[in-house]
C-alpha positions as CSV (number, residue, x, y, z in Angstrom):
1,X,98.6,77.5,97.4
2,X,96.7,79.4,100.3
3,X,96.6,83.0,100.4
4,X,99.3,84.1,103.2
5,X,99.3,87.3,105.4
6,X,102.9,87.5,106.1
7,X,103.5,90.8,107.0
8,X,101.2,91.7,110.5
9,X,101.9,95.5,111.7
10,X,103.1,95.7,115.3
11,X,102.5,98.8,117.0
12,X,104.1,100.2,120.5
13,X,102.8,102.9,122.6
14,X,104.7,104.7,125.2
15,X,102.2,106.4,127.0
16,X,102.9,109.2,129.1
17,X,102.0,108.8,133.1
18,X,104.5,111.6,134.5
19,X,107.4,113.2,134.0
20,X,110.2,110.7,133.0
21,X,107.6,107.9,133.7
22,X,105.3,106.0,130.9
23,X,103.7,103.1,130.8
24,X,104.6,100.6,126.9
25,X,102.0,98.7,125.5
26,X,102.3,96.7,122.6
27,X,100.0,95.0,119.8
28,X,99.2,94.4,116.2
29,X,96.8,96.3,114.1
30,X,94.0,94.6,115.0
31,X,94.5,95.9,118.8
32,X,94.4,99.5,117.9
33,X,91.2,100.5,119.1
34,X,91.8,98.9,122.5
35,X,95.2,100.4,122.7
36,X,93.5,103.8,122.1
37,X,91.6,103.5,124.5
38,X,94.4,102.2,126.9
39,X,96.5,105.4,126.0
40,X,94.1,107.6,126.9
41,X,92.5,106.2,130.2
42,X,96.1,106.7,131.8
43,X,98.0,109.0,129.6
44,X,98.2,112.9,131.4
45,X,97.1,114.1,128.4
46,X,94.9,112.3,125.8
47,X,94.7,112.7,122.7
48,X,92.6,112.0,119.5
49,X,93.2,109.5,117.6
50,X,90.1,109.4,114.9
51,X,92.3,110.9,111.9
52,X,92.7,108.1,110.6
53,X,88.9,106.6,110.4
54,X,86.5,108.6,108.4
55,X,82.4,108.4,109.2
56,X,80.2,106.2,106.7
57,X,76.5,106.0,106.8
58,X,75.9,102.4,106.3
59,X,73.0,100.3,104.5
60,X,71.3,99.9,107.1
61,X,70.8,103.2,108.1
62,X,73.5,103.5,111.2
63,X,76.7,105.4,111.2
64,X,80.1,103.9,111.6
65,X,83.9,104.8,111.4
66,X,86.5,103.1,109.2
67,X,90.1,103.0,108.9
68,X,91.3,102.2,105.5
69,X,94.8,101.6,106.6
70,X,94.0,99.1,109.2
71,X,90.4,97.6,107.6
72,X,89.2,98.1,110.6
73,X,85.5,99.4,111.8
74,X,84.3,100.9,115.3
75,X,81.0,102.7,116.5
76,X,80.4,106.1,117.3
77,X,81.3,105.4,120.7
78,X,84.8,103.6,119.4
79,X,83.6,100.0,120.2
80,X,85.6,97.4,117.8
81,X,83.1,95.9,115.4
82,X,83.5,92.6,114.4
83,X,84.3,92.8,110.0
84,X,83.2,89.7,107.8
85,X,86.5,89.7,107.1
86,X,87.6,88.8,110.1
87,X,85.1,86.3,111.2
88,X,85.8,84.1,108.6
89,X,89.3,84.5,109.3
90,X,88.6,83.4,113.2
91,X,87.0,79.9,112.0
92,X,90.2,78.9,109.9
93,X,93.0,77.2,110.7
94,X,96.2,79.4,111.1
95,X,98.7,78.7,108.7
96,X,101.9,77.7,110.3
97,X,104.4,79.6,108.4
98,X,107.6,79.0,110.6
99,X,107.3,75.4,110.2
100,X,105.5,74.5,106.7
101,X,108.2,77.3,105.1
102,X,111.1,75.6,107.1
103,X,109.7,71.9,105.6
104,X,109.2,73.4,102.0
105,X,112.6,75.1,101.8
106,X,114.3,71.5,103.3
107,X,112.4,69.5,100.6
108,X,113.4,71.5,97.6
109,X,117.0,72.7,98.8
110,X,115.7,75.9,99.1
111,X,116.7,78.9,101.8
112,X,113.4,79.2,103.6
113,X,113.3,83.0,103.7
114,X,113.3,82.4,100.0
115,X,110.1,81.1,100.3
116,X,108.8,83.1,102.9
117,X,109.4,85.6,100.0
118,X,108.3,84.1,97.1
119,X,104.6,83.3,99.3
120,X,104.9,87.1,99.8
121,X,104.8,87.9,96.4
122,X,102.2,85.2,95.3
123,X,99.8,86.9,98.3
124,X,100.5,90.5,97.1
125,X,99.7,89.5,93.3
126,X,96.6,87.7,94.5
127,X,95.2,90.4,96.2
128,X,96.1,93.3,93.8
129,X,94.8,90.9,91.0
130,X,91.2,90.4,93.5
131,X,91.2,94.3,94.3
132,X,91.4,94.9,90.2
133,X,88.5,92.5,90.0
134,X,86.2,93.8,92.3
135,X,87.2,97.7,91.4
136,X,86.1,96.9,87.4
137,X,82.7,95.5,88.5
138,X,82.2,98.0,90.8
139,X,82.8,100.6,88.1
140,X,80.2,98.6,85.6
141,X,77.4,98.9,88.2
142,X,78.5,102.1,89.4
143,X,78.3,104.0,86.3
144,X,76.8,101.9,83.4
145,X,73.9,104.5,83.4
146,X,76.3,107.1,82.5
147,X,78.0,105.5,80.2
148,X,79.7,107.6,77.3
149,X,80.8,106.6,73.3
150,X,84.3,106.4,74.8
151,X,83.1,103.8,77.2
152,X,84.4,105.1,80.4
153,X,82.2,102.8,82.7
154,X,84.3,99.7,81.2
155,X,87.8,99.0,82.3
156,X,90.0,99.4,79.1
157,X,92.1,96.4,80.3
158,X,90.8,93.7,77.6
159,X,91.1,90.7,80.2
160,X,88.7,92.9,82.7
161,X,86.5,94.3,80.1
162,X,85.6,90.5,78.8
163,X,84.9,89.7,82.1
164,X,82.7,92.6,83.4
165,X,80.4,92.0,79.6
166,X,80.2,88.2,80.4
167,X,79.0,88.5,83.6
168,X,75.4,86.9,83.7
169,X,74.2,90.0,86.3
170,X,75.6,93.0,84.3
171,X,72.2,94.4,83.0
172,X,70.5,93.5,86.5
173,X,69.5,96.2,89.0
174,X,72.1,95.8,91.7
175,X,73.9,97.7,94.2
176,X,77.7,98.0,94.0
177,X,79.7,97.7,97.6
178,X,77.2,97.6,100.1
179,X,77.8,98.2,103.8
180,X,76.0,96.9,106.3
181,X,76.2,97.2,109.9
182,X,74.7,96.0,113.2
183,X,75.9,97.6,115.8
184,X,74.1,96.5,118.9
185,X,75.8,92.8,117.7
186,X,79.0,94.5,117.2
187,X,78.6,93.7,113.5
188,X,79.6,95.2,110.1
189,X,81.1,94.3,106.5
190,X,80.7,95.0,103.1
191,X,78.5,93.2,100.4
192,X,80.3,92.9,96.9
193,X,76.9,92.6,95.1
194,X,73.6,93.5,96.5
195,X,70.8,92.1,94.3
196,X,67.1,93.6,95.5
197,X,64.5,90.6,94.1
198,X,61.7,92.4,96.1
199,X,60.4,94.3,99.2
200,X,63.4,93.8,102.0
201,X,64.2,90.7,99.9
202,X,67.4,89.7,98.4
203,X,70.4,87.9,97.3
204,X,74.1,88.6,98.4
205,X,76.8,88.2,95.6
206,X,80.4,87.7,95.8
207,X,83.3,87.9,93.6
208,X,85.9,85.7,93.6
209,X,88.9,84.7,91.2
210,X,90.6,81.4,93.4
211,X,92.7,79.1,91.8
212,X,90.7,76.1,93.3
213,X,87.4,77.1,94.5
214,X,85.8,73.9,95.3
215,X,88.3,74.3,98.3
216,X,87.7,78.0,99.5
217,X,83.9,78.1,98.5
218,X,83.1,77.5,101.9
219,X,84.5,79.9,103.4
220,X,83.1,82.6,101.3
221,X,79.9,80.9,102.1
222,X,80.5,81.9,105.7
223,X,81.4,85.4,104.8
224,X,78.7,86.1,102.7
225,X,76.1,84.6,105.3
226,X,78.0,86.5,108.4
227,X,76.6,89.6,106.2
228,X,73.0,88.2,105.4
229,X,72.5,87.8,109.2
230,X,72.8,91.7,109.5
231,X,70.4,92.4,106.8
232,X,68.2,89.5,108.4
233,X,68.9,91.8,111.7
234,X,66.8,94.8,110.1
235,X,63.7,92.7,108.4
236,X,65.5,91.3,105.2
237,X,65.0,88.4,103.7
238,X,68.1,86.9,102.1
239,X,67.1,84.2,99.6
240,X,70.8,83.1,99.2
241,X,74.4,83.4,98.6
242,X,76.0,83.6,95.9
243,X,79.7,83.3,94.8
244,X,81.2,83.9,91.4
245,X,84.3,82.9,90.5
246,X,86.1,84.3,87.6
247,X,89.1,82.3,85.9
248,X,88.7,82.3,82.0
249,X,84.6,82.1,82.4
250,X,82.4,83.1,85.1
251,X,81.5,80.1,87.8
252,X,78.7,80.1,90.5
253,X,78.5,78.6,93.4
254,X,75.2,79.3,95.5
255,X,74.5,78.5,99.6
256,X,71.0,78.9,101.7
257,X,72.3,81.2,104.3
258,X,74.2,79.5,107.0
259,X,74.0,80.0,110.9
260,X,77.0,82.0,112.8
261,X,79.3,80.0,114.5
């Protein structure tokens, strides 16, 4: 089953022109920066709205902002920039939950907010289960230097700890959580894995844990290589792509870096 978004935040500014008068603008999360700046080129009196992003000094040696409520990313001048995330999300096909719930439910005699619901919960274990993935190994590579007798850069979770000792990279020199930006392309994301195999060369990992990967591996390929292209911005050379997929074992899968679309 594909991972579903179901829940999108809509947001509604009433912005202030005059007294009793203001102009209503409305969008999702991903139009917040816009509608920022929309509030504050006619609002009588603007106001900030950067609490909410905090500055990061990325790879690559630039500074950008980042919201973690809205995973979103913008410049230093508040320009939108363009997540990994969300480019591989821009060459899929949108699932069509009206209409494939409404068919599913008719099928198996079941209400179709049922299983608007039940997708809803599959999504939010999925991605709790990915984020507990990728926060274990980034705990291994963060801290197996410092490493005590009581084992504190291991998860104590058996199921993670056999999977952060069995992974074929763990006593390799790699970075943790890497981000990269390029502004002047309006570009930024962040690497799972950064593996350094020489002088501004490298290879770009990925963790995964899908159900059926031969299907989504693709994808990630995309991801992974939207990311490479920045490094390949500032003088890198990026050998590959890797993505590892954990179910019982680790998997690999590994791409030549792929042009942008």
């Amino acid at each position: 089953m594909p991972t579903i978004n179901i829940i999108t935040m809509k947001t509604k500014f009433h912005i202030p022109t005059q007294q009793f008068g203001f102009l209503e603008i409305i969008g999702t999360e991903e139009d917040l920066p816009e509608m920022e700046k929309l509030y504050n080129k006619y609002a009588e009196k603007p106001i900030a709205f950067d609490e909410g992003f905090e500055k990061f000094k990325t790879f690559t040696g630039e500074e950008v902002f980042y919201d973690d409520v809205t995973h979103s990313y913008k410049d230093l001048d508040g320009n939108r920039l363009l997540s990994g995330s969300a480019y591989k999300k821009s060459l899929e096909k949108p699932f069509d939950l009206e209409n494939i719930s409404k068919a599913v439910g008719k099928k198996h005699d079941v209400d179709q907010q049922t299983i608007k619901d039940m997708w809803s919960h599959n999504s939010s274990t999925s991605l709790a289960f990915g984020n507990a993935i990728h926060n274990a190994m980034e705990q291994w590579f963060k801290f197996k230097d410092s490493g005590t007798e009581k084992e504190y850069h291991l998860p104590k979770h058996p199921y993670l700890q056999n999977m952060v000792q069995s992974f074929p990279l763990k006593d390799k020199e790699c970075i943790p959580e890497v981000l990269v930006s390029d502004v002047k392309n309006a570009r930024v994301g962040r690497i799972d894995l950064l593996e350094i195999t020489g002088d501004k060369k490298c290879i770009l990992h990925d963790y995964k844990s899908d159900g059926k990967i031969e299907e989504t591996v693709e994808g990630h390929f995309k991801q992974l290589s939207f990311y490479a292209h920045i490094l390949i911005e500032f003088g890198w050379e990026v050998e590959k792509v890797v993505i590892w997929n954990y179910l019982d074992e680790w998997k690999s899968f590994d791409s030549p870096v792929l042009e942008l679309k």
